[in-house]
PDBQT receptor file of N, H, CA, C and O in Angstrom, charges set to zero:
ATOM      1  N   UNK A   1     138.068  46.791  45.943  1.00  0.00    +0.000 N 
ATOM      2  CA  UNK A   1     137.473  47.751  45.025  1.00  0.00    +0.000 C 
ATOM      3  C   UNK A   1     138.197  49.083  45.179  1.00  0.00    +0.000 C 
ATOM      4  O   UNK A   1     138.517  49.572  46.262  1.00  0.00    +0.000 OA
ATOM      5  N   UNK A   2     138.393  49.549  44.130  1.00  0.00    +0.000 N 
ATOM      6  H   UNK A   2     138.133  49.152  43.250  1.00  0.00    +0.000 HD
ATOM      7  CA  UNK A   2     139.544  50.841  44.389  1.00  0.00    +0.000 C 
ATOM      8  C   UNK A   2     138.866  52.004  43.992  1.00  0.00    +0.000 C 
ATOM      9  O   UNK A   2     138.223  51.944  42.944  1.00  0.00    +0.000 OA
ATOM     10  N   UNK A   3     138.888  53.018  44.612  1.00  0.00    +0.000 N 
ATOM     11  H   UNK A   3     139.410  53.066  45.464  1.00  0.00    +0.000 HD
ATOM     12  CA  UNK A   3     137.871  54.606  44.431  1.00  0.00    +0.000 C 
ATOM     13  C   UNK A   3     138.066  55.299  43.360  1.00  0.00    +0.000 C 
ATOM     14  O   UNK A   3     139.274  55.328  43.126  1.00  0.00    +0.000 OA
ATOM     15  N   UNK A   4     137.421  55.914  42.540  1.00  0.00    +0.000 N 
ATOM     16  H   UNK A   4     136.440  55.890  42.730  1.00  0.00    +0.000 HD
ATOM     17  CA  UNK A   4     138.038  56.477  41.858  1.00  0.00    +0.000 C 
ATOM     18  C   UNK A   4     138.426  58.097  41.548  1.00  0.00    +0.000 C 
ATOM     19  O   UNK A   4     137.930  59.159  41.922  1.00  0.00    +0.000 OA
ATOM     20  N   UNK A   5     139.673  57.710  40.593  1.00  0.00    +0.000 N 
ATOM     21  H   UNK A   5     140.076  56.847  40.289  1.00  0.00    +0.000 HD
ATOM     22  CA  UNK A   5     140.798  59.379  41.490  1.00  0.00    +0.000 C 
ATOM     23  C   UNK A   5     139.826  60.578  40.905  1.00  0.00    +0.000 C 
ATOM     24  O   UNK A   5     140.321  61.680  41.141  1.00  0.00    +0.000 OA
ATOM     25  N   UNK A   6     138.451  60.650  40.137  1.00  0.00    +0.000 N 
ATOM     26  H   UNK A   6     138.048  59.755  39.945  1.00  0.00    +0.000 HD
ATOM     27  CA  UNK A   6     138.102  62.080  39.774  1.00  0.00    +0.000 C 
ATOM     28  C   UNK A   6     136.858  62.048  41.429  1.00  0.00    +0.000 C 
ATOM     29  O   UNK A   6     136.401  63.127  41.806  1.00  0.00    +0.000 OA
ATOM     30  N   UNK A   7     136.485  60.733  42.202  1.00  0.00    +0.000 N 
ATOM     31  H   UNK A   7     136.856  59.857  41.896  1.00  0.00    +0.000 HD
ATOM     32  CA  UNK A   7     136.249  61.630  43.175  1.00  0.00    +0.000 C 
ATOM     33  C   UNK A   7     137.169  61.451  43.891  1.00  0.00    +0.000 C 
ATOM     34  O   UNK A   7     136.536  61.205  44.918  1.00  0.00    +0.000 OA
ATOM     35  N   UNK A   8     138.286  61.369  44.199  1.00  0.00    +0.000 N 
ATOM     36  H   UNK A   8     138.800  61.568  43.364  1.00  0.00    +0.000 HD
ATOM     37  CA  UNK A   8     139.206  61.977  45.219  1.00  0.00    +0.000 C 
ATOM     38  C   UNK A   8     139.611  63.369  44.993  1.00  0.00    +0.000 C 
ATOM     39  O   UNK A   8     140.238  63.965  45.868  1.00  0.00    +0.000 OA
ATOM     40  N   UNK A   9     139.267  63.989  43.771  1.00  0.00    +0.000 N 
ATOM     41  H   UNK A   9     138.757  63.506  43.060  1.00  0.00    +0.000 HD
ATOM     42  CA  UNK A   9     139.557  65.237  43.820  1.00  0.00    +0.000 C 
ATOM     43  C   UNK A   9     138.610  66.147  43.967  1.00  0.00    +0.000 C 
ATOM     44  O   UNK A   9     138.829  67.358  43.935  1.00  0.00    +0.000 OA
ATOM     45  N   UNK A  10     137.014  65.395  44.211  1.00  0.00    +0.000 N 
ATOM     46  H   UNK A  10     136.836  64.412  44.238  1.00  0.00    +0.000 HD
ATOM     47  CA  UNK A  10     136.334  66.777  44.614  1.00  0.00    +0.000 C 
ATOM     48  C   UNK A  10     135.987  66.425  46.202  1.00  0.00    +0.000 C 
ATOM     49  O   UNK A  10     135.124  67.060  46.807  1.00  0.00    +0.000 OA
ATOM     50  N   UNK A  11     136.710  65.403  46.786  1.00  0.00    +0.000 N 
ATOM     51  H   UNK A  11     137.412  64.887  46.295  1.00  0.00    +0.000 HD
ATOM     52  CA  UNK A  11     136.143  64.827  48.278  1.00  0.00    +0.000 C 
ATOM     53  C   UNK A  11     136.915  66.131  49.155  1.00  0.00    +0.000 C 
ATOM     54  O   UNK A  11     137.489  66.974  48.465  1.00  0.00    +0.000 OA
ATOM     55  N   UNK A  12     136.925  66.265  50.397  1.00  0.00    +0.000 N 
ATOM     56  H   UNK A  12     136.458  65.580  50.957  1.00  0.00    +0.000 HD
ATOM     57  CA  UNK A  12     137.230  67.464  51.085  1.00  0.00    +0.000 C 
ATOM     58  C   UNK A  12     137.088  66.585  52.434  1.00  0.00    +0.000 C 
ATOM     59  O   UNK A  12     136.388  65.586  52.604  1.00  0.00    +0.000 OA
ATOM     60  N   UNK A  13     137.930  67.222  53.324  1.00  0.00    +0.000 N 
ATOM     61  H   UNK A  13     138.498  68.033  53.186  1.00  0.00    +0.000 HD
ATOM     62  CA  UNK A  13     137.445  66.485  54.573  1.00  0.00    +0.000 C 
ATOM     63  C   UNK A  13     136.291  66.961  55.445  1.00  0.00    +0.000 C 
ATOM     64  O   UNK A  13     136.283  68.189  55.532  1.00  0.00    +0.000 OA
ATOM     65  N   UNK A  14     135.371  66.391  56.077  1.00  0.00    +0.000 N 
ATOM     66  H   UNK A  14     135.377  65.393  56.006  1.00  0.00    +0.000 HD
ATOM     67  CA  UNK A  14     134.569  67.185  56.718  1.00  0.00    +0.000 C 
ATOM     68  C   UNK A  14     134.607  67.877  57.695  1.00  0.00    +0.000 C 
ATOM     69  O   UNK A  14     133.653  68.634  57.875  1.00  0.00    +0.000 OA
ATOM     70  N   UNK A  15     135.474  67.869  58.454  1.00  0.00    +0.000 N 
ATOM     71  H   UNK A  15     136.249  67.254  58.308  1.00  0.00    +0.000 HD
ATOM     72  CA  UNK A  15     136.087  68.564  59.530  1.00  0.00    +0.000 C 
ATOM     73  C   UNK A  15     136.377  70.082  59.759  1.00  0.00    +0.000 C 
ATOM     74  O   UNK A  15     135.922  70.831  60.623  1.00  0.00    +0.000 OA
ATOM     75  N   UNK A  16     137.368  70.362  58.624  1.00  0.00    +0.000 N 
ATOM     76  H   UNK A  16     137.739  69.754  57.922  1.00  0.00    +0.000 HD
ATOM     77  CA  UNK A  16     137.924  71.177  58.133  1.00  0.00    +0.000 C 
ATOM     78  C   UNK A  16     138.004  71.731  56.645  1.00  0.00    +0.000 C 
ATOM     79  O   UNK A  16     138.570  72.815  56.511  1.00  0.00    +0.000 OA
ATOM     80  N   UNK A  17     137.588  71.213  55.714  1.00  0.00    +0.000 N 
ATOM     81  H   UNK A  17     137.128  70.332  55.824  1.00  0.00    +0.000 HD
ATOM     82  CA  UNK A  17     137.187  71.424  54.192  1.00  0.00    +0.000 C 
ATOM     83  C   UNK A  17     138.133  71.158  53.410  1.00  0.00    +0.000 C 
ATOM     84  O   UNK A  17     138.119  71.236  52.182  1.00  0.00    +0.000 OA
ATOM     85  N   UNK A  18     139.460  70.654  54.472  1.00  0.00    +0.000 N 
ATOM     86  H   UNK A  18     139.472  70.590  55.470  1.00  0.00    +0.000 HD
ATOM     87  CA  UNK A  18     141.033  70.596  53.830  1.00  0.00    +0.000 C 
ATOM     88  C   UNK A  18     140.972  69.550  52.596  1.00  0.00    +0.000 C 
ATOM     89  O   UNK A  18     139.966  68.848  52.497  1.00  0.00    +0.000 OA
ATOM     90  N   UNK A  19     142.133  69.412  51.549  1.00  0.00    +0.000 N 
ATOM     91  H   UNK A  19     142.950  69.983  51.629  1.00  0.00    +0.000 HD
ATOM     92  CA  UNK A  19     142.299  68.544  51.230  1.00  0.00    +0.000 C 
ATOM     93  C   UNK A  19     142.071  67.291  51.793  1.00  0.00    +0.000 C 
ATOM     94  O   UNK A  19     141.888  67.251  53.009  1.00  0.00    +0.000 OA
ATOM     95  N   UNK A  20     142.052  66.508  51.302  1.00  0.00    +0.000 N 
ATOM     96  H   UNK A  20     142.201  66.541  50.314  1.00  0.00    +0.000 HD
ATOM     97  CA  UNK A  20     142.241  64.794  51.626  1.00  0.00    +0.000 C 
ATOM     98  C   UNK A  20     143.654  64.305  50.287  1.00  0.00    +0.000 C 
ATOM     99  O   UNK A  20     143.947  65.012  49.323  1.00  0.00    +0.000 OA
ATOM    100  N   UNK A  21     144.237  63.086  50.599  1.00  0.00    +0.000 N 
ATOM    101  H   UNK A  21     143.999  62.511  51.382  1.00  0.00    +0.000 HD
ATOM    102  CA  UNK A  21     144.883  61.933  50.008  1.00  0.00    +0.000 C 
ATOM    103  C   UNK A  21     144.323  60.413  50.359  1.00  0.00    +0.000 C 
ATOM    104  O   UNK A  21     143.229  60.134  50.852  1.00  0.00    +0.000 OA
ATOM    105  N   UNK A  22     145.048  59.795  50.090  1.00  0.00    +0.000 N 
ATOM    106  H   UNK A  22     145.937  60.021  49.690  1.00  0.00    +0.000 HD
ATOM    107  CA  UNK A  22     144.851  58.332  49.735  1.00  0.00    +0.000 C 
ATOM    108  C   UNK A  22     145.834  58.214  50.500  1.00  0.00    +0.000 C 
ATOM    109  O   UNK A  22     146.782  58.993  50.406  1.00  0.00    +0.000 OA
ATOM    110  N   UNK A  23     145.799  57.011  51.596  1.00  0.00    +0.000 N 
ATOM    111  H   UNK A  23     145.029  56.378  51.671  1.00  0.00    +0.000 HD
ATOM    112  CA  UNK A  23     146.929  56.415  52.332  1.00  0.00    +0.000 C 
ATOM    113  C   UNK A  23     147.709  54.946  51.077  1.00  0.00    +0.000 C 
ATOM    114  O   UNK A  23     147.336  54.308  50.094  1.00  0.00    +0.000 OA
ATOM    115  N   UNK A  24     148.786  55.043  51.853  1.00  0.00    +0.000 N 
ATOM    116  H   UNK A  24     149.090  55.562  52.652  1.00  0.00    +0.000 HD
ATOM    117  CA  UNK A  24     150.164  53.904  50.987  1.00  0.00    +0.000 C 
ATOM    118  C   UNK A  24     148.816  52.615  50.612  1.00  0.00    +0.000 C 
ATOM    119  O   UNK A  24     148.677  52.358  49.416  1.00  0.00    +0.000 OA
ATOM    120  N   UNK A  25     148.085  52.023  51.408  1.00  0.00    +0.000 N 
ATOM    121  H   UNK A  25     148.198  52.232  52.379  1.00  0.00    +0.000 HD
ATOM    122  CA  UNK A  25     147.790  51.021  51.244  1.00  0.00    +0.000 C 
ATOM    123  C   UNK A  25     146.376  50.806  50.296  1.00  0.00    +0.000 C 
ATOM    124  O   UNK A  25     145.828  49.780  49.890  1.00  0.00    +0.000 OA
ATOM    125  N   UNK A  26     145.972  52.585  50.100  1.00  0.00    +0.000 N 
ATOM    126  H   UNK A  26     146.417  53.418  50.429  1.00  0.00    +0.000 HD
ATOM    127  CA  UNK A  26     144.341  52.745  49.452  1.00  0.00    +0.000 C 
ATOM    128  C   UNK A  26     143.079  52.295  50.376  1.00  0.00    +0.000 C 
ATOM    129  O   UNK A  26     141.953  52.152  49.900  1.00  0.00    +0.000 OA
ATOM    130  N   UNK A  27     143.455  52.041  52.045  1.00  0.00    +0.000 N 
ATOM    131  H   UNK A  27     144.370  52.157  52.432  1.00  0.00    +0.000 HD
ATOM    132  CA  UNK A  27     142.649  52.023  52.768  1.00  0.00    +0.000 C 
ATOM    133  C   UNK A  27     141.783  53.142  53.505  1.00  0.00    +0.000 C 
ATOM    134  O   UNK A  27     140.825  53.088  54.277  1.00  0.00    +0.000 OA
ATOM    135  N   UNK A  28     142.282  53.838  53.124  1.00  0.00    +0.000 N 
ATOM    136  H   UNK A  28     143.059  53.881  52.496  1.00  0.00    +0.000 HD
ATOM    137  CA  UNK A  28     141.787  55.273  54.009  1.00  0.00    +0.000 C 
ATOM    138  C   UNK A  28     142.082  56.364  53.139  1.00  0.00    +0.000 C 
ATOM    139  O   UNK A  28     142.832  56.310  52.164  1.00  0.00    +0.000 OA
ATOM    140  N   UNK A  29     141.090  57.928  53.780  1.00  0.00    +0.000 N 
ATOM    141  H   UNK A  29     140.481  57.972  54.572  1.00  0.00    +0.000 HD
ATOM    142  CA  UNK A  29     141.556  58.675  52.920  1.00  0.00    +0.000 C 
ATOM    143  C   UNK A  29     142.092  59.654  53.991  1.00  0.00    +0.000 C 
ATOM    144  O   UNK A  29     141.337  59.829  54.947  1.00  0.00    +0.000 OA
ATOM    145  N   UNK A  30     143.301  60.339  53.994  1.00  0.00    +0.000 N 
ATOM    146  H   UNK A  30     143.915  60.196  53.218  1.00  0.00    +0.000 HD
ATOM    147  CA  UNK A  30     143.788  60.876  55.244  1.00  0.00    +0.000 C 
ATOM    148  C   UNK A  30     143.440  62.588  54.997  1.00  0.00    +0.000 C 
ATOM    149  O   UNK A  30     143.469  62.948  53.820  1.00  0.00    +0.000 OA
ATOM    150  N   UNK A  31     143.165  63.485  55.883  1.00  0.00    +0.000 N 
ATOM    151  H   UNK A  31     143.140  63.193  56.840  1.00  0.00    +0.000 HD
ATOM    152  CA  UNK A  31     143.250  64.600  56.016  1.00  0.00    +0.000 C 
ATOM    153  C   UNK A  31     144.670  65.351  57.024  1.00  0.00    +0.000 C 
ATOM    154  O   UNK A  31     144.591  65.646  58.217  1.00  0.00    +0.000 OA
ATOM    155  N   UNK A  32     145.911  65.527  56.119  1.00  0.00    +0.000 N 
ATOM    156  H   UNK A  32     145.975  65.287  55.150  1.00  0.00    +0.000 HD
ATOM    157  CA  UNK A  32     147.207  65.578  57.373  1.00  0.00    +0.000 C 
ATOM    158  C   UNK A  32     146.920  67.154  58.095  1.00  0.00    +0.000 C 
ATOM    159  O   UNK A  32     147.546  67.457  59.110  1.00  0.00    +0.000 OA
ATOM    160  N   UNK A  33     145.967  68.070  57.503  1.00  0.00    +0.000 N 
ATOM    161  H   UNK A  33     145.458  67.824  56.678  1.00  0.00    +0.000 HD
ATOM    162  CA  UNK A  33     146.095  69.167  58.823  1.00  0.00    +0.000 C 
ATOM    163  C   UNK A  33     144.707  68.436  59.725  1.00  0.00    +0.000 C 
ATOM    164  O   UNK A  33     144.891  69.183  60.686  1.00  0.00    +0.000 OA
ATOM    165  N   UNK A  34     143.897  67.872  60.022  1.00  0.00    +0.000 N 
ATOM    166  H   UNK A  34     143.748  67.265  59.241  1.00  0.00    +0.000 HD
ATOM    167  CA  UNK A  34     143.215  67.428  60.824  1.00  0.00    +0.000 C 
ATOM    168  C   UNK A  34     143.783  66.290  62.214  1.00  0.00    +0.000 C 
ATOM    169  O   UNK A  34     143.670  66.122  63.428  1.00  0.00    +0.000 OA
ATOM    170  N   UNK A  35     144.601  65.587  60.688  1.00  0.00    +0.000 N 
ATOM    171  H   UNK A  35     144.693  65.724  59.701  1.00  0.00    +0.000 HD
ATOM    172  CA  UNK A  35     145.465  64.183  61.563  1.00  0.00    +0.000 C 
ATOM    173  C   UNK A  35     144.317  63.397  61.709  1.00  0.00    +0.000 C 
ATOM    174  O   UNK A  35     144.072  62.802  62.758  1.00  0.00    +0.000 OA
ATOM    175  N   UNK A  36     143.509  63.354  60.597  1.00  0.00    +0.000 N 
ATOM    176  H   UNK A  36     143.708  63.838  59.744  1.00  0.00    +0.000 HD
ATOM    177  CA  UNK A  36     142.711  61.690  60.391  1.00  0.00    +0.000 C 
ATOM    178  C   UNK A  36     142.065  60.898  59.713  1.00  0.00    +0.000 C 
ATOM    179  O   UNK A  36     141.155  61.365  59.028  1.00  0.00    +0.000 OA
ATOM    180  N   UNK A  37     142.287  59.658  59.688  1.00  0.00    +0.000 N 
ATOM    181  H   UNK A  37     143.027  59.279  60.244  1.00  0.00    +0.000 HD
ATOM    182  CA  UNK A  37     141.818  59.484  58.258  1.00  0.00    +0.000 C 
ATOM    183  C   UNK A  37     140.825  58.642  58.559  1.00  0.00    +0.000 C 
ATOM    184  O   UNK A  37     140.594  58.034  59.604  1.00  0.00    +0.000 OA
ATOM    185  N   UNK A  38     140.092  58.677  57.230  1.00  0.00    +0.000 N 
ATOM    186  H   UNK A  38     140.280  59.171  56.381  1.00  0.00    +0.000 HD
ATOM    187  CA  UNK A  38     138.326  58.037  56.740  1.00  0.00    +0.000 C 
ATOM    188  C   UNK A  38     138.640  56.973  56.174  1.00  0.00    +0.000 C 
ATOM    189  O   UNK A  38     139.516  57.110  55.319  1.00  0.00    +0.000 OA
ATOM    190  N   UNK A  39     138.038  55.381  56.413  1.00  0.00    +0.000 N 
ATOM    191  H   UNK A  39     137.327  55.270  57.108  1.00  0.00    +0.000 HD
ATOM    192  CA  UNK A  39     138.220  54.263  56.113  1.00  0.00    +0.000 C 
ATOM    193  C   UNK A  39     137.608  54.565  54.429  1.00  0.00    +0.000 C 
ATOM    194  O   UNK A  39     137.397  55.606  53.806  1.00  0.00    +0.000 OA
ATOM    195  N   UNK A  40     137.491  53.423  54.163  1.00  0.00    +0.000 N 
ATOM    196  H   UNK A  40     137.662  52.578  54.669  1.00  0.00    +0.000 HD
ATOM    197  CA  UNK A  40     137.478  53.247  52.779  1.00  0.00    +0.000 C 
ATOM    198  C   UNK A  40     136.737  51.835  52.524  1.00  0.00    +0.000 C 
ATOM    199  O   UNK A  40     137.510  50.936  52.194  1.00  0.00    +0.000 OA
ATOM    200  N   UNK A  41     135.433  51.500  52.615  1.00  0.00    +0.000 N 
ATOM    201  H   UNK A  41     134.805  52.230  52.883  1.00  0.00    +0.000 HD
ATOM    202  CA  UNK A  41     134.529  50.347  52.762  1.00  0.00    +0.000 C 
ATOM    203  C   UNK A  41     133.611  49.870  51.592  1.00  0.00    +0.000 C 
ATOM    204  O   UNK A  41     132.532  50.427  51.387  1.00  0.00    +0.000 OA
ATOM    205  N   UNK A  42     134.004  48.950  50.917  1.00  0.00    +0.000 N 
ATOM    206  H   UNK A  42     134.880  48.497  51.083  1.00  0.00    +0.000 HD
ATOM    207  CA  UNK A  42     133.738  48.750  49.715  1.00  0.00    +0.000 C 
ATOM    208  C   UNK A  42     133.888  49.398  48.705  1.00  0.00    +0.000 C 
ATOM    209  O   UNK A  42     132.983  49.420  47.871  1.00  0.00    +0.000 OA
ATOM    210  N   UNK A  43     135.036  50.079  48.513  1.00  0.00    +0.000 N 
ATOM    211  H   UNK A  43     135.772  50.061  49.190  1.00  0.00    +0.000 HD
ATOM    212  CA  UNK A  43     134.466  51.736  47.605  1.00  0.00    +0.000 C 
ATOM    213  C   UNK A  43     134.845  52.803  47.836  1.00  0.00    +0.000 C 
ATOM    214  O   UNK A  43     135.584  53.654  47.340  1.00  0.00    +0.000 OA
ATOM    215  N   UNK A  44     133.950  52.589  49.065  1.00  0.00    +0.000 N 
ATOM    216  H   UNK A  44     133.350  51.898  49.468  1.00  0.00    +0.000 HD
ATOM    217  CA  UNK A  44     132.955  53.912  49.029  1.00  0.00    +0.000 C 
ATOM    218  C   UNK A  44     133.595  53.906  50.812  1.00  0.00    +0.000 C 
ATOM    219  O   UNK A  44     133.696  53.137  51.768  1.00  0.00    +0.000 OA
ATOM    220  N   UNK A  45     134.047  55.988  50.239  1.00  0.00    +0.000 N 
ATOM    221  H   UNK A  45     133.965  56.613  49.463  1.00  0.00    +0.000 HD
ATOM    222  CA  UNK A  45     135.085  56.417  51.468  1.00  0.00    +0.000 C 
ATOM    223  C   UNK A  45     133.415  56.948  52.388  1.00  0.00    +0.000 C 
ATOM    224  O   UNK A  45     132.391  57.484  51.966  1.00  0.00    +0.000 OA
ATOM    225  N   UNK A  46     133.820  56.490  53.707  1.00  0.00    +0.000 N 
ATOM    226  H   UNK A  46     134.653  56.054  54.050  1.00  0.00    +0.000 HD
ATOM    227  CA  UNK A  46     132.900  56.981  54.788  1.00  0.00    +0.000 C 
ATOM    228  C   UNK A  46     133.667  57.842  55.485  1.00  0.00    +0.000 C 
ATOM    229  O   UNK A  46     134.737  57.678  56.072  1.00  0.00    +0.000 OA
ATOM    230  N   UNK A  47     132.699  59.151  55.281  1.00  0.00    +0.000 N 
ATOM    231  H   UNK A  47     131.830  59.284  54.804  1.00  0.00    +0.000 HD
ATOM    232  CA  UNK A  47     133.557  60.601  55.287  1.00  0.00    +0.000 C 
ATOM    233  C   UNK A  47     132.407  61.030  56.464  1.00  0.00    +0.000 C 
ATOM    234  O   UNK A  47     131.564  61.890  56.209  1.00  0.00    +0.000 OA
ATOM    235  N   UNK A  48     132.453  60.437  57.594  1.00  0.00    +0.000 N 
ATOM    236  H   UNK A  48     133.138  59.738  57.802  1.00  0.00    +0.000 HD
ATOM    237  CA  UNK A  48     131.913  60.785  58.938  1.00  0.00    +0.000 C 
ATOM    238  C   UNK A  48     133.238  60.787  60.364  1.00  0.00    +0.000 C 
ATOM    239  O   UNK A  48     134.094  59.992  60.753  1.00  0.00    +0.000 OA
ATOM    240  N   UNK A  49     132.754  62.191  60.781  1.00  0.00    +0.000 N 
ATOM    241  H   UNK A  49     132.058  62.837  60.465  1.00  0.00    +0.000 HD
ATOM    242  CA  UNK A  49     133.777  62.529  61.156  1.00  0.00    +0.000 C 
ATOM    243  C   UNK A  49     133.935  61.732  63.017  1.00  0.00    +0.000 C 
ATOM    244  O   UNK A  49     134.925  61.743  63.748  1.00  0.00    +0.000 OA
ATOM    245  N   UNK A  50     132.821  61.247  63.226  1.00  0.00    +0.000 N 
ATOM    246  H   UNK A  50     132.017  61.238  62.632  1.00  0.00    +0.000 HD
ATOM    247  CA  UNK A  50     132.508  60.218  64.284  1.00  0.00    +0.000 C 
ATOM    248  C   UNK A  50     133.319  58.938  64.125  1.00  0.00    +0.000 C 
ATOM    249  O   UNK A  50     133.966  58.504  65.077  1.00  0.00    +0.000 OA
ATOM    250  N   UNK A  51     133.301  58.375  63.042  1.00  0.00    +0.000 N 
ATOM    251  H   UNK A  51     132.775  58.728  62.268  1.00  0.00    +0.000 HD
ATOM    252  CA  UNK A  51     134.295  57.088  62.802  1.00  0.00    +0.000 C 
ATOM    253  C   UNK A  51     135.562  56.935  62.410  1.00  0.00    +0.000 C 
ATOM    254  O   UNK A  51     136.238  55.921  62.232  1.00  0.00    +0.000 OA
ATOM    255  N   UNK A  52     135.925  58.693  62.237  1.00  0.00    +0.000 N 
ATOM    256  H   UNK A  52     135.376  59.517  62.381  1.00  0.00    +0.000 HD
ATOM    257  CA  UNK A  52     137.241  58.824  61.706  1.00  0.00    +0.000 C 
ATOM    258  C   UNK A  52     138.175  58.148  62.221  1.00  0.00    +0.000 C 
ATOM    259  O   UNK A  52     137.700  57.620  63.226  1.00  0.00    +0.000 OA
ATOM    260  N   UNK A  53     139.417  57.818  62.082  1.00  0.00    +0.000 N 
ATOM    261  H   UNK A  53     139.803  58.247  61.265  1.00  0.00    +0.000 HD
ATOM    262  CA  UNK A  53     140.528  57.549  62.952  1.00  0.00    +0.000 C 
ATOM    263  C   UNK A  53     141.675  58.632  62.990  1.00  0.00    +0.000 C 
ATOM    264  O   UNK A  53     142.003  59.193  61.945  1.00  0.00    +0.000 OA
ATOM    265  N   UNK A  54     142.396  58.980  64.406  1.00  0.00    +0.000 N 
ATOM    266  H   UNK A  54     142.130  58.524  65.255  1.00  0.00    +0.000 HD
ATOM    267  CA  UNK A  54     143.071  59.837  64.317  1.00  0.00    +0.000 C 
ATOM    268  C   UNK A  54     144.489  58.967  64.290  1.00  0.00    +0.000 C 
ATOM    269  O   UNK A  54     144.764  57.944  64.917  1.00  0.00    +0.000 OA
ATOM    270  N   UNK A  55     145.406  59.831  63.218  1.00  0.00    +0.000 N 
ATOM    271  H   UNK A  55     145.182  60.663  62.709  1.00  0.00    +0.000 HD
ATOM    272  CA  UNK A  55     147.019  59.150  62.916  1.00  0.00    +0.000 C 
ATOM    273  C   UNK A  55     148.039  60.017  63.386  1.00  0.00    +0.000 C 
ATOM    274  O   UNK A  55     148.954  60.439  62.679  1.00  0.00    +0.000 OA
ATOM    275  N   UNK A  56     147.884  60.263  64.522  1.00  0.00    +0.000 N 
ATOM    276  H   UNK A  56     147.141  59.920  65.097  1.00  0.00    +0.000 HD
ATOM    277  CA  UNK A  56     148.943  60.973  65.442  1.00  0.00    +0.000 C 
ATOM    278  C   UNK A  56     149.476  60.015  66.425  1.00  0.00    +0.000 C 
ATOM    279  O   UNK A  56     150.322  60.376  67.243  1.00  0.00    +0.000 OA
TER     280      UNK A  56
């Protein structure tokens, strides 16, 4: 199931309020000044900053 791009443009990361993107594969949504990205589970991006993964 693929997200769709008008909410990727009002999503924000929670961390930091930074932008977010979409990783190569549409699995995650990455925040690069945080260095981490939010899975992407049925849908629907889980934007908790406890399950994040860090990509450093």
């Amino acid at each position: 199931m693929e997200i769709e791009r008008e909410l990727l443009e009002i999503l924000a990361c929670p961390k930091c309020k930074g932008d977010i993107r979409l990783n190569k594969d549409e699995s995650g949504l990455i925040c690069d000044k945080c260095k981490l990205m939010y899975k992407i589970r049925d849908g629907i991006p889980v934007m908790l900053i406890d399950e994040a993964i860090c990509t450093n």
